[in-house]
RODO-2510 file (C-alpha; in nm, 4 decimals, decimal comma):
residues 356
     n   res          X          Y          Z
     1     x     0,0865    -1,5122    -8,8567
     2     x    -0,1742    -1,8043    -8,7558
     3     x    -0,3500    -1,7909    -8,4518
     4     x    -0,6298    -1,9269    -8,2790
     5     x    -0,9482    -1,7144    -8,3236
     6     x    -1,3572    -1,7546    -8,0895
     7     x    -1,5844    -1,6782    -8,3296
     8     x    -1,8668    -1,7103    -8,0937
     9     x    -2,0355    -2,0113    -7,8836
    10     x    -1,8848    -2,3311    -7,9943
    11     x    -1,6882    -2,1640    -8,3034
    12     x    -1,3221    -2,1561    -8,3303
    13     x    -1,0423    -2,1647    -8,5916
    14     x    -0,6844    -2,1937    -8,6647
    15     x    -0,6174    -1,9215    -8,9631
    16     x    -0,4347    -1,5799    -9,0353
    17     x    -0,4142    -1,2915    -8,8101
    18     x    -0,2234    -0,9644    -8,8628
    19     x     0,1115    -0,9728    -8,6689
    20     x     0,1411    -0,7727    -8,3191
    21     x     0,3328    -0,4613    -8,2958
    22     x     0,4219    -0,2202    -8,0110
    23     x     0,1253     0,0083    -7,9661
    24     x     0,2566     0,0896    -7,6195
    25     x     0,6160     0,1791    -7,4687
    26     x     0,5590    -0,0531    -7,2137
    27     x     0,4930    -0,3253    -7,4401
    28     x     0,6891    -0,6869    -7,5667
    29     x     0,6169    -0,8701    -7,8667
    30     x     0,6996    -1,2296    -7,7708
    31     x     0,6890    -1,5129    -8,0119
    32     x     0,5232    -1,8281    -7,9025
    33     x     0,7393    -2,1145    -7,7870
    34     x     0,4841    -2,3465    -7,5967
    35     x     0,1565    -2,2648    -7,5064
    36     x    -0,1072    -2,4252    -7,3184
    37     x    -0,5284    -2,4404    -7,3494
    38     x    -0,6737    -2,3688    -6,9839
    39     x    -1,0216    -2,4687    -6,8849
    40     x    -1,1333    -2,1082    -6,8780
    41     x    -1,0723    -2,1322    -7,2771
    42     x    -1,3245    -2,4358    -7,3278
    43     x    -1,6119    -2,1975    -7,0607
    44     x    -1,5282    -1,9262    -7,3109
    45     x    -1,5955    -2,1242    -7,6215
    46     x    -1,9364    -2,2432    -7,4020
    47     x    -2,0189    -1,8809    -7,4008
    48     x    -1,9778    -1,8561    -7,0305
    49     x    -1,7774    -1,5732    -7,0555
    50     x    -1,9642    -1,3256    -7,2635
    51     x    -1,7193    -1,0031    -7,2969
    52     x    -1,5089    -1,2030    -7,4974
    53     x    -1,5612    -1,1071    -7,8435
    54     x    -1,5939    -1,2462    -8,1900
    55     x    -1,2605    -1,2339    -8,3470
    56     x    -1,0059    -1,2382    -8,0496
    57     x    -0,7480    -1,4859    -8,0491
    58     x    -0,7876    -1,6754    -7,7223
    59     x    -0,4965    -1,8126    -7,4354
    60     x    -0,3202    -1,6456    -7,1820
    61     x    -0,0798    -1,8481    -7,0770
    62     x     0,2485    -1,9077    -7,3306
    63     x     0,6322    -1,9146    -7,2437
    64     x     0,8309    -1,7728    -7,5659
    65     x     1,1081    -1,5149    -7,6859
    66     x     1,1263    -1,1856    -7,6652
    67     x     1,1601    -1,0426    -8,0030
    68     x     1,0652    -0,6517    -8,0218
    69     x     1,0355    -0,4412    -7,6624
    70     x     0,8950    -0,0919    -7,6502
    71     x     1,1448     0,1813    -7,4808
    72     x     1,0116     0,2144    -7,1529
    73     x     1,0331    -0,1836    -7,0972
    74     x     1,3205    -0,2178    -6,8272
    75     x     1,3516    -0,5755    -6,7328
    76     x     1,3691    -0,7451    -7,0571
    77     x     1,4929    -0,7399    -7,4037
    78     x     1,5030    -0,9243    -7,7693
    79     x     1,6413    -1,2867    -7,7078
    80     x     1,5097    -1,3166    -7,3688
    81     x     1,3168    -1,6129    -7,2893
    82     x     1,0039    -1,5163    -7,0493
    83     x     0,6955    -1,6832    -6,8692
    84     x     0,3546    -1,5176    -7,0321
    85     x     0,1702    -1,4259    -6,7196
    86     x    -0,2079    -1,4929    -6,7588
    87     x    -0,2427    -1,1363    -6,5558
    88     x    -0,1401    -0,8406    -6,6766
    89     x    -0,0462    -0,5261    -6,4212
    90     x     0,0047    -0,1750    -6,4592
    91     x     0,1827    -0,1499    -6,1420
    92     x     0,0497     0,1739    -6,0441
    93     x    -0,2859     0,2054    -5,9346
    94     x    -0,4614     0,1143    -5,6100
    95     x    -0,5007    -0,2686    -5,6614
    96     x    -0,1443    -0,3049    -5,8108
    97     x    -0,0127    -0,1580    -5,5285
    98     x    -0,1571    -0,4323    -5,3286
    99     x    -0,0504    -0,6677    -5,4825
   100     x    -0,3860    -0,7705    -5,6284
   101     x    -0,3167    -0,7913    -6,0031
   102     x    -0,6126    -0,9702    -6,0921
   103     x    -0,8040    -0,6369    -6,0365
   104     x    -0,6042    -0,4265    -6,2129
   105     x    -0,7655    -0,1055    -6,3107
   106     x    -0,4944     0,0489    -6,4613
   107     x    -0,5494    -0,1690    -6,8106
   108     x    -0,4550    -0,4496    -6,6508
   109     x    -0,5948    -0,8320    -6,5053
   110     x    -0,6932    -1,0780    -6,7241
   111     x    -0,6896    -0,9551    -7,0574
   112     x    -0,5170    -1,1681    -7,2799
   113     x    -0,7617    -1,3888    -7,4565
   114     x    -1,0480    -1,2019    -7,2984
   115     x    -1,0104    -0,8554    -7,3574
   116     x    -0,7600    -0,8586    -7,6138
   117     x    -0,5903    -1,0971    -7,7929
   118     x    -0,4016    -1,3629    -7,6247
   119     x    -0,0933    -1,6234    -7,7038
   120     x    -0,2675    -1,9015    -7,8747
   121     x    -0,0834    -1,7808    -8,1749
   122     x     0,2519    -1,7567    -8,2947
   123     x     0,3710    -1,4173    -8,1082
   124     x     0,1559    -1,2185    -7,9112
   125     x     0,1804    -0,8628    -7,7795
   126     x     0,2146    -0,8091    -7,3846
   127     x     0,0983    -0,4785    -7,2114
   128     x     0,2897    -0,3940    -6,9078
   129     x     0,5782    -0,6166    -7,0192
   130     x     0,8404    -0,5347    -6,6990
   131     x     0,5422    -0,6766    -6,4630
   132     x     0,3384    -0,8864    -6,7048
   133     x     0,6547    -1,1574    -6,8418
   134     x     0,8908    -1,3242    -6,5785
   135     x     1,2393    -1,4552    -6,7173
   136     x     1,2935    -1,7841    -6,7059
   137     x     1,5950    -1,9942    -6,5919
   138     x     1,7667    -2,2146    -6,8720
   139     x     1,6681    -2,5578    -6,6232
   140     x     1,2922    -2,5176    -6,6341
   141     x     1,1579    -2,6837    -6,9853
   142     x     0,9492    -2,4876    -7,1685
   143     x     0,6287    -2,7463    -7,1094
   144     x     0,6928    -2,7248    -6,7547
   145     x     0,6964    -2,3817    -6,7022
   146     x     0,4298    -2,2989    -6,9144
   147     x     0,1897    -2,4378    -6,6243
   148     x     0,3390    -2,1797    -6,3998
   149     x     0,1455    -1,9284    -6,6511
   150     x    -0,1563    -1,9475    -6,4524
   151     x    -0,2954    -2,3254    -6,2963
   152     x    -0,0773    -2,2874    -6,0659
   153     x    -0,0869    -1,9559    -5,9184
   154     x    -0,4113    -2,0500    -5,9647
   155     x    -0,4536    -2,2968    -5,7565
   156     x    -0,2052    -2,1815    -5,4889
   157     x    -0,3748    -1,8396    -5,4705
   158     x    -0,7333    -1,9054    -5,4886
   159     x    -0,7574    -2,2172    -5,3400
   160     x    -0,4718    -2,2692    -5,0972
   161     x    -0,4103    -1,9602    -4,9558
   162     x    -0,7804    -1,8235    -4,9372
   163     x    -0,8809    -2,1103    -4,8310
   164     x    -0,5948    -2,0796    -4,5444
   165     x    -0,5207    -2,4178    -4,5698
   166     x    -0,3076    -2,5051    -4,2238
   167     x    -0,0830    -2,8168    -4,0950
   168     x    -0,3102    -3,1091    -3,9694
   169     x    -0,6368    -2,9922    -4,1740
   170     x    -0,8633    -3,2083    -4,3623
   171     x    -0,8685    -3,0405    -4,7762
   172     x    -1,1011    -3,1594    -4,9712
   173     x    -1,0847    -3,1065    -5,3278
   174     x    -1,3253    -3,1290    -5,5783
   175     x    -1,2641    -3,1842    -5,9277
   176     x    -0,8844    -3,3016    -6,0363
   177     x    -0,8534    -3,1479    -6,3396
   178     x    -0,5130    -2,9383    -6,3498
   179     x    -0,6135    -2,6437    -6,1482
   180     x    -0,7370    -2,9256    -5,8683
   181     x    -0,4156    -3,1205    -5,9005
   182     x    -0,2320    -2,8639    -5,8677
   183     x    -0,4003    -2,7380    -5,5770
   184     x    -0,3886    -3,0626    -5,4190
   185     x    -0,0001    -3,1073    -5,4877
   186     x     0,0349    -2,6839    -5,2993
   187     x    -0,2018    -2,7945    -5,0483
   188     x     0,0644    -3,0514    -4,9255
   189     x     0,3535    -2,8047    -4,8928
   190     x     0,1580    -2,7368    -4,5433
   191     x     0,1125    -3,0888    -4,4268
   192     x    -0,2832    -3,0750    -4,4175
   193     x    -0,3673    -3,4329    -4,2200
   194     x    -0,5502    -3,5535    -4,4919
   195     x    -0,6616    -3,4857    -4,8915
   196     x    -0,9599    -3,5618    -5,0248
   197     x    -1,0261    -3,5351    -5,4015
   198     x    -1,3360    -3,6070    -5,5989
   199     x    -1,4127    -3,6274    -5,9794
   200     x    -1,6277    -3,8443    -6,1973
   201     x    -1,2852    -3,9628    -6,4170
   202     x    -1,1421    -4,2597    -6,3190
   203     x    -0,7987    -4,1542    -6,4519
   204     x    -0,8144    -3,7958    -6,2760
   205     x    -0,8747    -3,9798    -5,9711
   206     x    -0,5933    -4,2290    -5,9960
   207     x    -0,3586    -3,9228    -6,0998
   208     x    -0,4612    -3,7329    -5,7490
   209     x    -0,3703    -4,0092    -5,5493
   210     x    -0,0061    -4,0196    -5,7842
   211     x    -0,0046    -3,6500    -5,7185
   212     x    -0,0665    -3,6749    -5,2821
   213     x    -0,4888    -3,7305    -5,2140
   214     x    -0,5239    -3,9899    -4,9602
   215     x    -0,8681    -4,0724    -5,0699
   216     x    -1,0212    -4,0411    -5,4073
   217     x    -1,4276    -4,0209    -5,4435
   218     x    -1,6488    -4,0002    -5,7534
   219     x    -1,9409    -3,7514    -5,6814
   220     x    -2,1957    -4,0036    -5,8014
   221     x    -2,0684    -4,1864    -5,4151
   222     x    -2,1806    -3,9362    -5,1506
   223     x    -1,8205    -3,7869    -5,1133
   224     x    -1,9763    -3,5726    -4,8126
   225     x    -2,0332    -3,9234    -4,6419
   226     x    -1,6882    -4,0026    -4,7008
   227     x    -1,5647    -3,6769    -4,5662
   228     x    -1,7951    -3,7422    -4,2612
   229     x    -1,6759    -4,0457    -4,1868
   230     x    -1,2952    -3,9825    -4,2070
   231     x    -1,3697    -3,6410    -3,9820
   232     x    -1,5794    -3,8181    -3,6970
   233     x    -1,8752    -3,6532    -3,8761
   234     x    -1,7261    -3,2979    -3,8821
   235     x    -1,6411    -3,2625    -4,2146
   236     x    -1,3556    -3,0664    -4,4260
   237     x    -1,1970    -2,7575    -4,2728
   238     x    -1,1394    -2,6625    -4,6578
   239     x    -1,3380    -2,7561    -4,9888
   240     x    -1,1350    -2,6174    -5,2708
   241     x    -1,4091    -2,6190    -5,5361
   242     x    -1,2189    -2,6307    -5,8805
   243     x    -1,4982    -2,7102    -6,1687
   244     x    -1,7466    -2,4124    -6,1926
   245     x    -2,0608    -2,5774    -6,2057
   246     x    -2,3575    -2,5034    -5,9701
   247     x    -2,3498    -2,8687    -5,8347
   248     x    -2,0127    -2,8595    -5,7545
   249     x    -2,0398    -2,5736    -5,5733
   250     x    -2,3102    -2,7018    -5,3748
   251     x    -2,1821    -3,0177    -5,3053
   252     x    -1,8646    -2,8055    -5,1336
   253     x    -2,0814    -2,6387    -4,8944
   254     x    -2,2136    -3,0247    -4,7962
   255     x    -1,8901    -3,1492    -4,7436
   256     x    -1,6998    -2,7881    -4,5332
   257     x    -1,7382    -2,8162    -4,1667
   258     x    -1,9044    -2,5689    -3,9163
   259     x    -1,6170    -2,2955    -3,8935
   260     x    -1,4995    -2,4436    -4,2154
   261     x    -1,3500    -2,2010    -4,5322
   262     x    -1,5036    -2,3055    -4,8626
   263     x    -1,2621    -2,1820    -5,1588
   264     x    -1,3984    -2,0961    -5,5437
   265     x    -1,1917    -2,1438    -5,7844
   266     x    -1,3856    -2,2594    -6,0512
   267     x    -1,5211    -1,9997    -6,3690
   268     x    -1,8924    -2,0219    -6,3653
   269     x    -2,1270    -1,9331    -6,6248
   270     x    -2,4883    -2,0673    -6,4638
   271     x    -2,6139    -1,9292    -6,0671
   272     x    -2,5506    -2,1483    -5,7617
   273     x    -2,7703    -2,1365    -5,4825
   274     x    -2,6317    -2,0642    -5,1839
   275     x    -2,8327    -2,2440    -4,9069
   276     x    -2,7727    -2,0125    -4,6012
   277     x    -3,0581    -2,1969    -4,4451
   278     x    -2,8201    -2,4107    -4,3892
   279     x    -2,5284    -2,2330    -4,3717
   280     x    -2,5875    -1,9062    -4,1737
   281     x    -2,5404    -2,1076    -3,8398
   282     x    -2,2170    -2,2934    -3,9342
   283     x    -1,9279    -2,0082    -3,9181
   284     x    -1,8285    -2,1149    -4,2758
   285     x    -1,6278    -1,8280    -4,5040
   286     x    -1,6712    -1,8529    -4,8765
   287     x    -1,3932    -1,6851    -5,0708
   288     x    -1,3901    -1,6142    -5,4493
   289     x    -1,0821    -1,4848    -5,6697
   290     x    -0,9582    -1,4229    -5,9663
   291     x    -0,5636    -1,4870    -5,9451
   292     x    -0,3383    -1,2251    -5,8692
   293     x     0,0030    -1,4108    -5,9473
   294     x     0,1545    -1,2675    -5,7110
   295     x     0,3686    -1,5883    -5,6265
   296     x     0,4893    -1,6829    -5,9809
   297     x     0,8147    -1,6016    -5,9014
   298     x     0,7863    -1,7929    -5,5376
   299     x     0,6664    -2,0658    -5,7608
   300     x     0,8875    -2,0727    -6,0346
   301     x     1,2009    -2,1076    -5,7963
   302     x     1,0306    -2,3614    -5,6939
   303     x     0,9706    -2,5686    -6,0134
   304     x     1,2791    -2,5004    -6,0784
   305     x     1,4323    -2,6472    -5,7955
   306     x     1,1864    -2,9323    -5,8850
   307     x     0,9996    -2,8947    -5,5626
   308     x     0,6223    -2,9111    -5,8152
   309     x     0,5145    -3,2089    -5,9966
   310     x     0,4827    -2,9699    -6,3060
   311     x     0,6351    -3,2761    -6,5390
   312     x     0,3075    -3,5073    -6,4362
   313     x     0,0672    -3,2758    -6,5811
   314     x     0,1190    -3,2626    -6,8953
   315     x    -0,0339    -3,5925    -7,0821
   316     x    -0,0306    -3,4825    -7,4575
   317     x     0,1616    -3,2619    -7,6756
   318     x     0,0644    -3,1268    -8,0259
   319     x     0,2684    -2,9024    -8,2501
   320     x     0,1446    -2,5196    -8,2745
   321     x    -0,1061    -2,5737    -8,5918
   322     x    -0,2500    -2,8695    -8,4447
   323     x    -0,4425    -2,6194    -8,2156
   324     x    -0,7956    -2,7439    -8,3444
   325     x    -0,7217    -3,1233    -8,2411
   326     x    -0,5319    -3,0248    -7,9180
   327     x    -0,8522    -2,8677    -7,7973
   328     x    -1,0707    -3,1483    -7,8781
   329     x    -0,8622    -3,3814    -7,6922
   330     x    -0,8392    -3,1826    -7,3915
   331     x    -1,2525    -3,0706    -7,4007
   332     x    -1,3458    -3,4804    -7,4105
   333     x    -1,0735    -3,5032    -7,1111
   334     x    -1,2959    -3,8013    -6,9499
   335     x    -1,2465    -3,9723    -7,3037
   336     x    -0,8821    -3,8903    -7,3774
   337     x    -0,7408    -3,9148    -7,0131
   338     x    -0,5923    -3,5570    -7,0962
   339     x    -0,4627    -3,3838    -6,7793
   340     x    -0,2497    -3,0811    -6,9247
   341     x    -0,1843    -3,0006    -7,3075
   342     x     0,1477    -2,8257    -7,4519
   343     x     0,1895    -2,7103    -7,8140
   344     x     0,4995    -2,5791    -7,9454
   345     x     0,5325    -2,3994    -8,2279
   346     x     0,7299    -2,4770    -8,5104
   347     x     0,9621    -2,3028    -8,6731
   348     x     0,8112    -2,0003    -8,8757
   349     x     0,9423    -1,6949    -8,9998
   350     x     1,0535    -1,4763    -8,7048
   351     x     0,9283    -1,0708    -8,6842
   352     x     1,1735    -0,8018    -8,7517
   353     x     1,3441    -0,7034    -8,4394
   354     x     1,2919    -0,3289    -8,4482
   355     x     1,5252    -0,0846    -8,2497
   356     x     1,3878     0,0499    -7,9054
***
């Protein structure tokens, strides 16, 4: 099969890879009906994510077909069509059983496209399958629901809900690439007051305004002056950071007010510096997190119920073997006014469907 293979920093290619098989009875071998590139892919290809290694097909999010289950795989079978979860879970030891997948020490988290190989490709194996793939209804397009792979979750987990964001707050959120879109459109299922949003793209601005900010700011403008001003000089009660860049990161701590939550979400490969000269009198929390997905299936009633603007994100779409180009116009974003990317595959020859 093809797939889509980090060579190391800055080197990439679309070319053949041996075909997945079962290794483990609680696998699935799905084959790759739409898949997505995430902004974690273009840190890895920065080499800001070293344990990736030379030869592993990146991606982790995908929605495809079941086509080969191993016989301890319970919730599934050939012909199903699933949701790739970006997280992988055992289910059994001490952070599965609370829920936090992300930390998974069972051979679990985020493995696909990190540890092992991942679903830019044309099937892909899935540890854990019962926990790890979520059936999908037949409503939810594929291009839709492939965003419900991981920005989402993303988003909702990392930056919503540890950021705690509450009905009549002031959210601020700071970079409106997907993850921040889609944080800003979760934010606003509990009526915050206000949104904020800042990025340096015209055209990511404009689309967080279509997708619920109330004011837009480009960080070159003193967006903590703005914030000031709009909170009688208090400031946000959250920042939802959503870049990964040390100046990002600091500008969120300018703009949070005293008592204020400040919620990562960006991947960063550089240090920050943390100014608790500043901040050690304020009462602000900083949380960090790596998503669990624990509400994928909360949010994929939703989507399907069309309660998320899942259908706005997505600006270009590229076949499967276009995977070289698709990346290029998503990494010069600011150029190509890319929000989301989809690929689906074309038709190829399918694996044999061997018996459980």
């Amino acid at each position: 099969m093809k797939g889509h293979v980090f060579h190391g920093p800055g080197q990439s290619s679309w070319q053949d890879v041996p075909d997945p098989v079962v290794k483990e009875p609680t696998d699935a071998v799905v084959r790759v009906d739409c898949v997505t590139i995430c902004g974690t892919d273009l840190h890895i290809l920065k080499g800001d994510v070293p344990e990736v290694s030379p030869g592993t097909v990146l991606g982790h999010e995908a929605v495809g077909t079941v086509v080969e289950a191993g016989p301890d795989v319970r919730t599934v079978r050939p012909g199903d069509r699933v949701l790739v979860s970006c997280i992988t879970a055992c289910g059994r030891c001490l952070y599965c059983r609370r829920a936090m997948y992300g930390q998974c020490r069972g051979g679990g988290g985020w493995i696909l496209g990190h540890l092992i190989d991942g679903t830019q490709a044309e099937y892909v194996r899935v540890p854990f399958a019962d926990l790890s793939v979520h059936p999908l209804p037949e409503t939810l397009a594929d291009q839709d629901a492939v965003l419900l792979a991981d920005i989402f979750p993303t988003a909702y987990e990392v930056g919503v809900l540890n950021g705690r964001v509450r009905p009549g707050d002031t959210v601020a959120v700071v970079g409106a690439g997907p993850v921040g879109l889609a944080a800003i459109a979760t934010a606003r299922l509990y009526s915050p007051e206000r949104i904020i949003a800042v990025d340096p793209a015209a055209a990511r601005r404009e689309a967080a305004r279509r997708l619920g900010a109330d004011a837009v700011a480009d960080p070159a403008e003193a967006p903590e002056e703005l914030t000031a001003d709009l909170t009688d000089g208090l400031g946000a009660d959250v920042v939802i950071e959503a870049v990964g860049i040390p100046e990002t990161f600091e500008l969120c701590t300018r703009m949070v007010r005293p008592g204020g939550r400040v919620a990562n979400v960006g991947v960063h490969g550089r240090p920050a510096v943390l100014h608790l000269e500043d901040l050690w009198i304020k009462n602000v929390t900083i949380t960090t997190g790596l998503v669990d997905t624990h509400s994928t299936p909360t949010l994929l009633r939703m989507a399907a119920a069309g309660r998320l603007p899942a259908p706005e994100l997505v600006t270009h779409t590229f076949p499967l073997e276009r995977m070289e180009e698709a990346y290029d116009v998503f990494g010069r974003a600011a150029e190509t006014g890319a929000l989301k990317v989809a690929l689906g595959a074309q038709p190829h020859k399918d694996l044999a469907v061997r018996a459980a």
